[in-house]
Wavefront OBJ file of the C-alpha trace (Angstrom):
o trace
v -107.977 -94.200 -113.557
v -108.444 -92.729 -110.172
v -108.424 -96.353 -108.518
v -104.788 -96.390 -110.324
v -103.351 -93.506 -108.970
v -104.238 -94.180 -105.384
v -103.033 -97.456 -105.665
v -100.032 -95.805 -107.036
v -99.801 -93.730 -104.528
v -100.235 -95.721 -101.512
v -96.927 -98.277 -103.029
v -94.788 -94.984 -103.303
v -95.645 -93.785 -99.571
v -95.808 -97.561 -98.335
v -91.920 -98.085 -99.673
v -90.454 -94.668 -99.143
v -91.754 -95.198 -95.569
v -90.050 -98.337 -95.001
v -86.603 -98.012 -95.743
v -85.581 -95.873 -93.388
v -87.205 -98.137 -90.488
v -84.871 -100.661 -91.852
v -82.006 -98.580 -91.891
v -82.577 -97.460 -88.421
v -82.897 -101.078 -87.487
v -79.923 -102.048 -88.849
v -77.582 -98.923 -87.160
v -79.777 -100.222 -84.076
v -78.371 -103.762 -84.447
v -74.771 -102.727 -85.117
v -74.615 -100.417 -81.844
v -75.938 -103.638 -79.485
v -73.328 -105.821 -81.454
v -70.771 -103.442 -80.399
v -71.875 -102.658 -77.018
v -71.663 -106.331 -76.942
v -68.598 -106.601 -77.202
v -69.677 -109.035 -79.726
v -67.207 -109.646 -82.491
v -67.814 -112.872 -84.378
v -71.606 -111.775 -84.618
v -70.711 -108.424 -85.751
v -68.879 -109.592 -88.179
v -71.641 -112.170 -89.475
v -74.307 -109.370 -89.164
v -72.082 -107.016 -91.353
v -71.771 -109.853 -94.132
v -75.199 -110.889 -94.268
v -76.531 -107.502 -94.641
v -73.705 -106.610 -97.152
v -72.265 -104.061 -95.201
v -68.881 -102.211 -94.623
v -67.911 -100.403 -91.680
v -66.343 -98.023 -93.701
v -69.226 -97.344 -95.339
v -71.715 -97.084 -92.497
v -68.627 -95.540 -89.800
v -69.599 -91.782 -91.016
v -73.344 -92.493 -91.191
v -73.455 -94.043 -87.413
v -73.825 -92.692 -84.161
v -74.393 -94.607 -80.847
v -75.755 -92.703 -78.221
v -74.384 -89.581 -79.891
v -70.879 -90.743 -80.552
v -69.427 -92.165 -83.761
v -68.597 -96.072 -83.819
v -65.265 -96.262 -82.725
v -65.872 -93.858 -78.874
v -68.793 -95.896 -78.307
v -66.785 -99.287 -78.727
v -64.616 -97.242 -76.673
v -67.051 -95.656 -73.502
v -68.379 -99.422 -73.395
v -65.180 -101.120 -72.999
v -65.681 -103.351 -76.208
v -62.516 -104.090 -76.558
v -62.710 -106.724 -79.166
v -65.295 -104.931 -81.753
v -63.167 -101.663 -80.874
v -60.374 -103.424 -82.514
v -61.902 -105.078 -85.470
v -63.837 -101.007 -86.367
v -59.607 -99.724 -86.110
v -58.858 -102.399 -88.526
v -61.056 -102.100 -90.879
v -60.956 -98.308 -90.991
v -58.934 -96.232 -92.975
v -55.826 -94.861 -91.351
v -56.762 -91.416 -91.554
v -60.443 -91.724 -90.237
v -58.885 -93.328 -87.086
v -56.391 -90.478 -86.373
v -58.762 -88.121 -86.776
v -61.248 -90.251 -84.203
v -58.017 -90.963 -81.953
v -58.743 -88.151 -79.236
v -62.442 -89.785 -79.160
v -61.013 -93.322 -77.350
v -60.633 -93.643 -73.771
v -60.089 -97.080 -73.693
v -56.334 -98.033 -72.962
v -56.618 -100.993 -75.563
v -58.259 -99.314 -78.166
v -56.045 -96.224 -78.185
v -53.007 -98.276 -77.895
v -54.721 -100.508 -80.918
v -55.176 -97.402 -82.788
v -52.054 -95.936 -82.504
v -50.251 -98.869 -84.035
v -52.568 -98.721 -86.383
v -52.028 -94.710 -87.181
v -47.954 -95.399 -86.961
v -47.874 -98.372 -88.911
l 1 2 3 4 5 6 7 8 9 10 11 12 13 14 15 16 17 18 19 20 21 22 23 24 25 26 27 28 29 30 31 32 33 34 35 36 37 38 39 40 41 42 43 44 45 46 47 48 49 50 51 52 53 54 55 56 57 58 59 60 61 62 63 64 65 66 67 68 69 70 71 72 73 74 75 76 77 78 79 80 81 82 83 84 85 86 87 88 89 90 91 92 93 94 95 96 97 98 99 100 101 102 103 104 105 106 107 108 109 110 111 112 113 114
């Protein structure tokens, strides 16, 4: 019985230990991708691993900035463009003082306005 319990035991710890080494690996993965500049891999990344940026944008930080600045600070034009897209309208207004790119906030503000 006790040989069941610590075997028990050891699965619980060994998978409640792993998944957030995976997560962190994949948040690592998206932020190269981006600073990349990398679109066409991002993209194939996202839909292998079954993911959404809108579903992973609020989770997400780069180097301490959400998705869309650090497309921004790392002139990733291209990805910067696809994250505006694919977010909602109101998540990029309220990230719109966040760009410094040229393109991206020009990008964005179509995208606000419509």
């Amino acid at each position: 019985m006790k040989k069941m319990l610590a075997v028990l035991s050891i699965a619980l710890t060994s998978t409640i230990v792993t998944t957030p080494v995976q997560a962190s690996s994949l948040g690592q993965s998206v932020c190269e991708l981006v600073a990349a500049d990398d679109k066409s891999r991002l993209r194939s990344f996202l839909k292998s691993n079954k993911l959404k940026i809108r579903d992973i944008y609020d989770g997400l930080e780069c180097n301490g900035a959400n998705l869309l600045a650090f497309a921004s600070n790392n002139n990733a034009v291209e990805t910067g463009s696809l994250i505006i897209a694919k977010l909602p309208k109101k998540t990029v207004e309220a990230h719109l003082s966040s760009i410094t790119s040229a393109e991206l906030t020009a990008a964005a503000q179509k995208r606000v306005n419509g």
